[in-house]
C-alpha positions as CSV (number, residue, x, y, z in Angstrom):
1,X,-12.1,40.0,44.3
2,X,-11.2,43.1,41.9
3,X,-11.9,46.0,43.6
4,X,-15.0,46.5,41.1
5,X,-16.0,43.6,42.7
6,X,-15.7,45.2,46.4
7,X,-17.4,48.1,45.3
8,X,-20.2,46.5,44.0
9,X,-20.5,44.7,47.6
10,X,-20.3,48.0,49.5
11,X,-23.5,49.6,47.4
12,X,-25.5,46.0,48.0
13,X,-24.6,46.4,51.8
14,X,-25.5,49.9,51.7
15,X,-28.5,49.3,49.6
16,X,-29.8,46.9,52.4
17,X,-30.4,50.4,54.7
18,X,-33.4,52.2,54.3
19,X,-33.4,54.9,52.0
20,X,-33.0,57.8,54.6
21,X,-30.7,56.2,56.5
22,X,-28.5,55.5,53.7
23,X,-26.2,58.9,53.4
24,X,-26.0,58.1,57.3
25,X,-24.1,54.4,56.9
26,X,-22.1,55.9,53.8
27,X,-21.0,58.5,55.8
28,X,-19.7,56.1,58.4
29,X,-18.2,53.8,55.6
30,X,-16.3,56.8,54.1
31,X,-15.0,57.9,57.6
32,X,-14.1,54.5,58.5
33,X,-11.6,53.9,54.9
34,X,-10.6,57.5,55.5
35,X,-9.4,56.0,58.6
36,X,-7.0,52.7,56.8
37,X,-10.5,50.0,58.7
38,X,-9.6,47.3,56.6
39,X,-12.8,46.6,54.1
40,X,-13.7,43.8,56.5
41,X,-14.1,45.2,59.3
42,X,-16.2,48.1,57.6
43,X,-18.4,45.5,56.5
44,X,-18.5,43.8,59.6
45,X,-19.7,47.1,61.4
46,X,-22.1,48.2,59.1
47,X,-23.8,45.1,59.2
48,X,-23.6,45.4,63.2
49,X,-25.3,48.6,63.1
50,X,-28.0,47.3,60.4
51,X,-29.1,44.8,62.5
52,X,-29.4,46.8,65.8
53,X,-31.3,49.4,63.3
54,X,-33.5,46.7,62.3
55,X,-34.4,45.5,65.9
56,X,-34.7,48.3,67.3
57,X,-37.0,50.5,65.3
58,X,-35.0,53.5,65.3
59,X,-33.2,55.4,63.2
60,X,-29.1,55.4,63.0
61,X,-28.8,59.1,64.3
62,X,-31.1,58.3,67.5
63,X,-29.2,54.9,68.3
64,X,-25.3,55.9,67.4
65,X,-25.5,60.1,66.6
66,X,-23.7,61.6,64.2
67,X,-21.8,59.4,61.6
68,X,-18.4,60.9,61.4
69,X,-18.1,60.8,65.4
70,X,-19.6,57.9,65.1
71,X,-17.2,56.4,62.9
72,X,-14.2,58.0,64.3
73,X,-14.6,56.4,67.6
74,X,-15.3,52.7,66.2
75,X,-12.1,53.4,63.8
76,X,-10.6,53.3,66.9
77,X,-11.9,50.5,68.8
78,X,-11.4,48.4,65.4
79,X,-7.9,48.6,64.9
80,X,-5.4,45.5,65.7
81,X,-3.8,45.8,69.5
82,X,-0.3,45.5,67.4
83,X,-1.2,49.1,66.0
84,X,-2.6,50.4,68.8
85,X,0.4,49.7,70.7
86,X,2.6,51.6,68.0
87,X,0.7,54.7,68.2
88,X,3.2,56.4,69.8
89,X,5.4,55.5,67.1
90,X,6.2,59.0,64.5
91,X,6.6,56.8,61.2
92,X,6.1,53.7,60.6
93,X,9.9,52.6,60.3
94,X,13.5,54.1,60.2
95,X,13.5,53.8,56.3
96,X,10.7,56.4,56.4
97,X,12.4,58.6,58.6
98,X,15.5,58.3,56.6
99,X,14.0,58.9,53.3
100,X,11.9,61.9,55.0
101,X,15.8,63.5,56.2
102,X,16.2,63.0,52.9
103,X,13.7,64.7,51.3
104,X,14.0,67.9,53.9
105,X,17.8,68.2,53.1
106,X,17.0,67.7,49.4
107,X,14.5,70.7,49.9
108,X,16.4,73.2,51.7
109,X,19.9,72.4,49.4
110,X,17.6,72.9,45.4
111,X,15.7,75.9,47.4
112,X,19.1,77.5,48.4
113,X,20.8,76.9,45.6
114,X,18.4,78.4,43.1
115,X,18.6,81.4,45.1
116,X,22.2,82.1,44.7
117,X,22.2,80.5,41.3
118,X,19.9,83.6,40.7
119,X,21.7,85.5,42.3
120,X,25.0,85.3,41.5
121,X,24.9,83.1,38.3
122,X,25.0,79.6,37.4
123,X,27.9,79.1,36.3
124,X,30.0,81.3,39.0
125,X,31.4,80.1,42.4
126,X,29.6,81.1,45.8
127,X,29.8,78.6,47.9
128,X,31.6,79.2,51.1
129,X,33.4,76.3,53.2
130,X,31.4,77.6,56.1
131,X,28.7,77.0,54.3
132,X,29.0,73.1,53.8
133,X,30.3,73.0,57.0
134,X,27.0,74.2,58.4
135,X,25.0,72.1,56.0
136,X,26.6,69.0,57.0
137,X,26.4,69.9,61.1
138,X,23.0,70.9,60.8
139,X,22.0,67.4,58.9
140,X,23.9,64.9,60.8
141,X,22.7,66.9,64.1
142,X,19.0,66.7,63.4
143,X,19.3,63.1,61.8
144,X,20.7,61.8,64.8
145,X,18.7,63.4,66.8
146,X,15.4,61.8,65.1
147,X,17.1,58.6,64.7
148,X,17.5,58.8,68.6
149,X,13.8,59.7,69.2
150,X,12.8,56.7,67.0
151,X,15.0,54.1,68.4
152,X,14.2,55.3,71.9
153,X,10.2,54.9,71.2
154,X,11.3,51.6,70.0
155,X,12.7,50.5,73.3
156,X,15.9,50.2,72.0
157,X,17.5,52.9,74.5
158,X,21.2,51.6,74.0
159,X,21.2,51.8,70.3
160,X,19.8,55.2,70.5
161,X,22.4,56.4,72.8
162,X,24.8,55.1,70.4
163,X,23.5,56.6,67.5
164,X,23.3,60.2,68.9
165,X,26.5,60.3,70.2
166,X,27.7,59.0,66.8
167,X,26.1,61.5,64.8
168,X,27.1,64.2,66.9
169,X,30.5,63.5,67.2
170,X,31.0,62.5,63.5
171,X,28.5,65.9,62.4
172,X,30.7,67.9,64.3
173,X,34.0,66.4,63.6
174,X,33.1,66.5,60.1
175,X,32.1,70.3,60.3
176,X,35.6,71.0,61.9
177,X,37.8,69.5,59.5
178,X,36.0,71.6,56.9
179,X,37.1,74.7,58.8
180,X,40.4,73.8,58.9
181,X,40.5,74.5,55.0
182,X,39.4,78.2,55.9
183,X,35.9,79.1,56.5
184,X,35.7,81.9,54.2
185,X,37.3,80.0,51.3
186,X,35.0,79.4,47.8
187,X,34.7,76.3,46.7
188,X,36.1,75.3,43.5
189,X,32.4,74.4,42.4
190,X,29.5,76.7,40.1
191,X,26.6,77.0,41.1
192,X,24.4,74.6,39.9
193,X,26.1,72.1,41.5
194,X,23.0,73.2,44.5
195,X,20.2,72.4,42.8
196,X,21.3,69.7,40.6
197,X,22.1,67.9,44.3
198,X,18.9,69.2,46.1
199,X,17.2,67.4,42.5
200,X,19.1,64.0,43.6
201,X,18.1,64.2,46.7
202,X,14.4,64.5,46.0
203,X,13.8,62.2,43.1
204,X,16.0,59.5,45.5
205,X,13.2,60.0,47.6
206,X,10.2,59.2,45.6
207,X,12.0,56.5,44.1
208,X,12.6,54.9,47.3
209,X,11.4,51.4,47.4
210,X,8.0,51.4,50.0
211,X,8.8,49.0,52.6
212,X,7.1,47.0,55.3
213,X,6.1,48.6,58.3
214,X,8.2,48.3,62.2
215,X,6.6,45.6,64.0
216,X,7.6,45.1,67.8
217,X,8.4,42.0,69.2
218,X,5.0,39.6,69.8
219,X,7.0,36.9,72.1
220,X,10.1,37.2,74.0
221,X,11.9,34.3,75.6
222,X,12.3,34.2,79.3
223,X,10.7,36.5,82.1
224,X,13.4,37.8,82.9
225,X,13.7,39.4,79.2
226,X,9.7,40.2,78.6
227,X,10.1,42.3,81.8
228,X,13.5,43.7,80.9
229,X,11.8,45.0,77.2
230,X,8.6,45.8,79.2
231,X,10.7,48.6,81.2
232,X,12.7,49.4,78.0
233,X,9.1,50.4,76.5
234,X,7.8,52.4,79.5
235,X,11.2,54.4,79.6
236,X,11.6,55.3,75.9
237,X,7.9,55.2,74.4
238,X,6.3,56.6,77.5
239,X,8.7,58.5,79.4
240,X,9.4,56.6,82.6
241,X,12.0,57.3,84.7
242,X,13.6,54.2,85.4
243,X,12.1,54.0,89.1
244,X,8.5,54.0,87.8
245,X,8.7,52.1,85.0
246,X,9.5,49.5,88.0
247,X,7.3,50.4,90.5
248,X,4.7,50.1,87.7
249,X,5.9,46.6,87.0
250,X,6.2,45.3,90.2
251,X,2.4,44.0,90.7
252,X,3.2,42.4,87.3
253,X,6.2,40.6,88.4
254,X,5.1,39.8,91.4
255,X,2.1,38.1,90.1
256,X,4.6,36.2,88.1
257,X,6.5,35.3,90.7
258,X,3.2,33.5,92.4
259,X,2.4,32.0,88.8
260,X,6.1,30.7,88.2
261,X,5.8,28.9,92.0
262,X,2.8,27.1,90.7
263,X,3.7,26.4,87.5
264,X,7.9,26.5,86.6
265,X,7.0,26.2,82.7
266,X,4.5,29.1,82.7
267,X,4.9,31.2,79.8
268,X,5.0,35.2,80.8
269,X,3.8,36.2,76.2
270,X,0.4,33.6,77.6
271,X,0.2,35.6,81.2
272,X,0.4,39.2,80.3
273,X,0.7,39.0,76.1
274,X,3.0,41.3,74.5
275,X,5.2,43.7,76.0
276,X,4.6,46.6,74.1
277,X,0.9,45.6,74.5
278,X,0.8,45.2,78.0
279,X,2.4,48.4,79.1
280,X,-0.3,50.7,77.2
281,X,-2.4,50.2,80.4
282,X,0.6,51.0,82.8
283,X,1.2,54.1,81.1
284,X,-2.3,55.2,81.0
285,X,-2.1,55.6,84.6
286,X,0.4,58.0,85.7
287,X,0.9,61.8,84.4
288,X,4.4,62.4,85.5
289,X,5.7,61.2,82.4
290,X,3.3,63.0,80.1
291,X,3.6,66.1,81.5
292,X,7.6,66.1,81.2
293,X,7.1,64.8,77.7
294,X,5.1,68.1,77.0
295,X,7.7,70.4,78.8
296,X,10.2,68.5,76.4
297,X,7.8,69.3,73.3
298,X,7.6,72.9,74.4
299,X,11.1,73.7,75.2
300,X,12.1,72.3,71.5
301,X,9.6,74.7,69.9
302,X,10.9,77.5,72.0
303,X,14.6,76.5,71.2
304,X,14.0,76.9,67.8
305,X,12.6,80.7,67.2
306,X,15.3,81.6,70.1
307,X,18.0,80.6,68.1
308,X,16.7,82.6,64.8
309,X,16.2,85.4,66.8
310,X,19.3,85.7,68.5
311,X,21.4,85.1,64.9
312,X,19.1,88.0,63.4
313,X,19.7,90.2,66.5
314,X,23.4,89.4,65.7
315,X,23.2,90.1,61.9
316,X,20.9,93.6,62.6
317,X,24.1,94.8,65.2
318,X,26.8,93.5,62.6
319,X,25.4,95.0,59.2
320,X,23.0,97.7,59.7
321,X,19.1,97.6,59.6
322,X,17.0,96.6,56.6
323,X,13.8,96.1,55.6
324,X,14.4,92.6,55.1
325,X,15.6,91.7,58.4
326,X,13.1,93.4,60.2
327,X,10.8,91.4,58.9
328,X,12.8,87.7,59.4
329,X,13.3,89.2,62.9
330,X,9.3,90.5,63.2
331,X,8.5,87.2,62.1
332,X,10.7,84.9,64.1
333,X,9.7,87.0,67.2
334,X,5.7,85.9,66.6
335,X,6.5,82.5,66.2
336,X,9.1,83.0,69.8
337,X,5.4,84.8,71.4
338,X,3.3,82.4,69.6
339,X,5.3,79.2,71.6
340,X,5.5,80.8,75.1
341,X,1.8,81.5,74.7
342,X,0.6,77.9,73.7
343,X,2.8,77.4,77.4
344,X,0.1,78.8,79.3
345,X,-1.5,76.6,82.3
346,X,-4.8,75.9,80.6
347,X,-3.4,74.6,77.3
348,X,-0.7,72.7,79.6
349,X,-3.6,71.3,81.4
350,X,-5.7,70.3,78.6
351,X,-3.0,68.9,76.4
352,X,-2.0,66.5,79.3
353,X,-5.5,65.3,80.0
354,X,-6.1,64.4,76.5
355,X,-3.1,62.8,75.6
356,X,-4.2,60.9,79.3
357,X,-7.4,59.8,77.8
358,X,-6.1,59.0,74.8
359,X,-4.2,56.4,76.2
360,X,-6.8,55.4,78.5
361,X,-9.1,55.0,75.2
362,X,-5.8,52.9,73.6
363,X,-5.6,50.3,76.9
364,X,-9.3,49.9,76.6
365,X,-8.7,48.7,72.6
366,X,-6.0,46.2,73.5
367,X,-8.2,45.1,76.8
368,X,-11.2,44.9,75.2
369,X,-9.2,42.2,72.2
370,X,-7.5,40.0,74.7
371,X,-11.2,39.4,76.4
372,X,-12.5,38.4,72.8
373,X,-9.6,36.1,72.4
């Protein structure tokens, strides 16, 4: 069907709503594509909520309240366990994040290379050694890093490893052998070699081909891997320590143990489902690992205005005050008392028993689709 065609559906199924309650359904239907509900399922609820209208007498407001909270929380309950289970999940796959380092590199080399380009000319030569040696520690630092964080939310804890210590050691070396040419040495380049790179890197992002979303793994062969992957899951998308990612599997496996004694060709994908599926309602239940998650969060977003502050300080001591790094330094030092304050007990507390109920409100989803199977 052309999507004229849809469309034209969605105003005959709003039409079928009395004329009052009309702006209430298409403000639900609006919330629920602002959302990605597949046009199905919108259809699907709208009609549910027609027909308890219709037998009940009452209007949408009295029976379901207000149709963006409304909507918001059946956007929730509607979407597939697979993509529940993935919420954790930053991007949708490693391409994404690759093309997003990409664009964030491409941004910060055009946007400083304009400047001095400006500055000094186009055609002259600025660009120090120490310079490219920072840019390319700097990237291949932060792209491991975030190629770490993916991987590890993906379960896949050795690759991760591998990859940061691979992109730190290769970042670094890199940055090294670049110093050895002398740090204060001009590269034999003008200037718009910058932006005319930064440019590259941008338009290679736009241009990049879309691709399918990750998917984790539906079946696994064997217990003894679905419970191996099960832990992987609890320690890198949810924080476990290794110890209680095990304790909280060992009602699990030892309800498998009682099934595989009755029945040696029992299948552990048909007894608990998916790994990454099963585990949402583990980690719904304990707060140890969410709370050092957000002591993890917070110490990153300290780290960062530290470190700007510190080189200012240094740069203040080294060349003399001006107004212009008084300000960076003002600045830097409000985002530093901004961070500690968003540290205080109260936020701690309420950010932990959100993202607790959150997950609680995720294992109900994925419980709520294995009973309708």
């Amino acid at each position: 069907m052309t999507d004229d065609g849809n469309d034209a559906a969605d105003q005959d199924l709003i039409g079928r709503f009395e004329p009052a309650h009309q702006s209430w359904a298409r403000g639900v239907q609006a919330t629920l594509l602002w959302k990605d509900t597949p046009s199905a399922q919108i259809d699907r609820e709208l009609i549910r909520v027609l027909n308890a209208v219709n037998d009940s007498a009452q209007n949408p407001h009295e029976l379901f309240g207000e149709p963006i909270d409304y909507a918001r929380q059946r956007a929730i309950a509607l979407r597939p366990a697979e993509q529940v289970a993935r919420r954790e999940m930053p991007l949708e796959s490693m391409r994404s994040l690759m093309g997003g380092a990409g664009l964030v590199i491409g941004l910060l080399i055009a946007g400083f290379g304009l400047y001095v380009a400006f500055r000094d000319g186009w055609l002259a030569q600025s660009w120090q050694v120490w310079q490219l040696a920072c840019l390319v520690a700097g990237a291949g630092i932060a792209g491991a890093g975030h190629a770490f964080w993916y991987l590890r939310l993906s379960a896949r804890l050795r690759a991760a490893l591998l990859v940061l210590l691979g992109g730190l050691v290769g970042a670094l070396g890199c940055a090294a052998l670049l110093l050895t040419l002398g740090s204060e040495r001009v590269l034999p380049m003008p200037n718009l070699v910058g932006p005319i790179l930064g440019l590259v890197l941008l338009v290679g992002f736009f241009l990049l081909p879309l691709t399918e979303a990750d998917s984790d793994p539906i079946a696994v062969a064997g217990a003894k891997q679905w419970f191996a992957l099960a832990e992987r899951f609890l320690r890198g998308r949810y924080g476990f320590t290794r110890a209680e990612a095990r304790a909280a599997l060992s009602v699990a496996r030892s309800h498998w143990e009682q099934v595989h004694a009755h029945d040696p060709a029992a299948d552990p994908n048909e007894e608990f489902g998916p790994p990454a599926q099963f585990v949402v309602s583990l980690a719904a239940l304990q707060e140890g690992p969410v709370r050092r998650r957000w002591w993890l969060k917070q110490v990153l977003y300290l780290l960062i205005p530290s470190c700007f502050v510190i080189a200012q300080l240094a740069e203040i001591m080294g060349g003399g005050v001006t107004w212009w790094s008084i300000s960076t330094l003002a600045f830097w030092l409000a985002v530093l008392g901004l961070s500690i304050y968003l540290m205080r007990p109260t936020a701690r507390s309420k950010d932990i028993s959100e993202k607790l109920a959150e997950r609680r409100r995720d294992a109900q989803v994925i419980g709520a689709g294995v009973e309708d199977d």
